[in-house]
C-alpha positions as a printed Julia matrix, in Angstrom:
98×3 Matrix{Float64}:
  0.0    0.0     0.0
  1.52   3.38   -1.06
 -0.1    5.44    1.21
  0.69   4.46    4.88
  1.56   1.36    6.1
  5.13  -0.36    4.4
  6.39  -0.73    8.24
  8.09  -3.81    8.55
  7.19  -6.02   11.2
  9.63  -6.25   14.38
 10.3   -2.2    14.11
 12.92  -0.92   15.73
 12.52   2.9    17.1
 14.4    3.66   14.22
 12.76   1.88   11.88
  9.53   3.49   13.05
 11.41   6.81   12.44
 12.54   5.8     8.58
  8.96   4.55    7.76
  7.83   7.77    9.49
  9.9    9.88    7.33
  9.22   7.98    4.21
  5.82   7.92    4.5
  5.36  11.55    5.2
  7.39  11.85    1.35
  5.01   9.28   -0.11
  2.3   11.11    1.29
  3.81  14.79   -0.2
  4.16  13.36   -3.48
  0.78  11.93   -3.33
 -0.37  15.88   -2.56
  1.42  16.91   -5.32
  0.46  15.16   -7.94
 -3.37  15.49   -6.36
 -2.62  19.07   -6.49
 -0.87  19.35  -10.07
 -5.1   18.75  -11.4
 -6.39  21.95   -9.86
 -4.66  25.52  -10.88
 -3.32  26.37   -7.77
 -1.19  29.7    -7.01
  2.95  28.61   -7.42
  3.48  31.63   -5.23
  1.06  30.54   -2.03
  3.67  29.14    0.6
  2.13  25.6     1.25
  2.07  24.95   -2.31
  6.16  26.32   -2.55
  7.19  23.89    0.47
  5.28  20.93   -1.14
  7.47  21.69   -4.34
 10.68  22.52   -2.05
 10.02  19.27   -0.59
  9.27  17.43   -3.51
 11.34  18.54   -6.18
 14.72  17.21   -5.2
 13.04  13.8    -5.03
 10.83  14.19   -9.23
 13.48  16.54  -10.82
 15.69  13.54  -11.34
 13.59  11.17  -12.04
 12.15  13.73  -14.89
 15.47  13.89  -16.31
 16.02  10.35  -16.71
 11.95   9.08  -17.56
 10.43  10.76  -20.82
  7.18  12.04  -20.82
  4.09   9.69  -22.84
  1.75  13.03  -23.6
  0.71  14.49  -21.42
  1.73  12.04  -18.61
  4.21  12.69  -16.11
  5.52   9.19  -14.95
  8.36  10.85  -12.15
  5.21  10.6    -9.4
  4.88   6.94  -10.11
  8.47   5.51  -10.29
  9.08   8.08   -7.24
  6.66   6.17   -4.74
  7.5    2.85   -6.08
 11.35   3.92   -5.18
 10.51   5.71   -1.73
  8.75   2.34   -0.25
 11.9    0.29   -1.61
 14.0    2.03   -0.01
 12.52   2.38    2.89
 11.26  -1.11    3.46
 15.27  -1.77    3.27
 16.52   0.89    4.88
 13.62  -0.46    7.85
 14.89  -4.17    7.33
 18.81  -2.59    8.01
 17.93  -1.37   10.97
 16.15  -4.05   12.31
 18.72  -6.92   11.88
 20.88  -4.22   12.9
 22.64  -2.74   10.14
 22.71   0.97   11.68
């Protein structure tokens, strides 16, 4: 499930704080792309920290995926990446890794 959950079982305080973390990303990419169907203002301040926090995570991903249309893929391959890593990142720290 993209949107909560992806904690692995057995967490670790911090593995609770990497699944945390990662699923407060998953959750502003999720807003983003939500928010990328409306015309919202660039300049209101939520919508700049939602792209400050964001961007460093799509802009890559943009550079390397091409567009189909109209279709953005970045948003897609972006949450399947952020639960990857963070389901091993989780599974480190459990078995002790860090």
């Amino acid at each position: 499930m993209f949107l909560g959950g992806g904690c692995v079982d057995d967490a670790t305080s911090t593995a609770q704080v990497i699944c945390l973390f990662f699923n407060l990303l998953v959750i502003a990419v999720f807003i983003r792309v939500l928010l990328s169907w409306f015309n919202v203002d660039p300049s209101n301040p939520m919508i700049q920290a939602l792209h400050s926090i964001t961007e460093p995570i799509l802009d890559p991903l943009r550079r390397i995926l091409p567009r189909i249309g109209m279709f953005d893929l970045s948003p897609i391959v972006a949450l399947i990446l952020l639960r990857v890593v963070s389901i091993a990142l989780q599974q480190m720290a459990v078995d002790g890794g860090f």
